[in-house]
N, C-alpha and C positions, 0 to 999 in steps of 0.2 A: 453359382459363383465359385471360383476356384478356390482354393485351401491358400493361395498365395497371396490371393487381393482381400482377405478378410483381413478388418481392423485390426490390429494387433495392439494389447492395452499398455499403455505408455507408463514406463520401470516408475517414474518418480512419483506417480498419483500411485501406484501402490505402497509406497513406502509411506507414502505421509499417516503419521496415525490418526485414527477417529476417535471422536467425540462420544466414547465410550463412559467416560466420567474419571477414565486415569489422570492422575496430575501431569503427567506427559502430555499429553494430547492438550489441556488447557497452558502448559507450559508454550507448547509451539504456538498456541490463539496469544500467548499474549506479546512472544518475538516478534510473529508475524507484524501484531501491534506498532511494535517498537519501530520494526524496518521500515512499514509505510509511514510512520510517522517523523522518520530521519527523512528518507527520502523525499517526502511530501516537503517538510521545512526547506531541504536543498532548493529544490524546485522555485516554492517561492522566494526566497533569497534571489534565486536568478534571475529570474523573471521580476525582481523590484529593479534590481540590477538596470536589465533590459527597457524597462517599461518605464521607470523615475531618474534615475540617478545621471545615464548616460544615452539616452534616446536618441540624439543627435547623431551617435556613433551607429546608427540602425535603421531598416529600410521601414517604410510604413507596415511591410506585412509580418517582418520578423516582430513589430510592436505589438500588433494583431494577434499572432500567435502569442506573445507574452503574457498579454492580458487575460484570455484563453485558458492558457496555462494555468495562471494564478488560482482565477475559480478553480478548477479542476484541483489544483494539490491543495487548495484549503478544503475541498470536498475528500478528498485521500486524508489529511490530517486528523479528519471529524471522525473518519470512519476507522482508523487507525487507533482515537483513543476510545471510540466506541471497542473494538477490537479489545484492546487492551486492557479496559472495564470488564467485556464479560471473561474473559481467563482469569481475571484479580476475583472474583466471582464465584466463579468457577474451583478456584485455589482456596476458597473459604475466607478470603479479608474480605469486612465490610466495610471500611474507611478507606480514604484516597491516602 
């Protein structure tokens, strides 16, 4: 294999830090947290939207995929404050 077609290791997985036990690294576990746990709420928000409120305005497969959805970002949610718990953790609180 050539020197040209080797894998070449992607800039931003080297930048993120590890789970060395710095308060850095559990600070980023627990934005991380935060983000899927924003985005996750978005998500179902929309998808109640989509699925309850105005369905009539929407095809049977965009409902389909609504519903879909919904699992999926209450599952992103759980794991977000799962997330979130071990960096709070990780940072030495043990209270919510």
């Amino acid at each position: 294999m050539s020197a040209s077609l080797k894998a070449q290791p992607i800039s931003m997985i080297n930048s993120l830090p590890t789970l060395d036990g710095s308060p850095a690294a559990y600070q980023f576990v627990i934005s991380s947290g935060n983000i899927l746990m924003v985005l996750s709420m978005a998500i179902i928000v929309a998808t109640i939207f989509v699925s309850y409120l105005y369905p009539e305005n929407f095809s049977l497969g965009t409902q389909v995929v609504s519903h879909i959805l919904m699992i999926l970002a209450a599952t992103g949610l759980k794991i977000g404050y799962v997330l979130r718990c071990a960096g709070r953790h990780g940072l030495g609180f043990r209270e919510l």
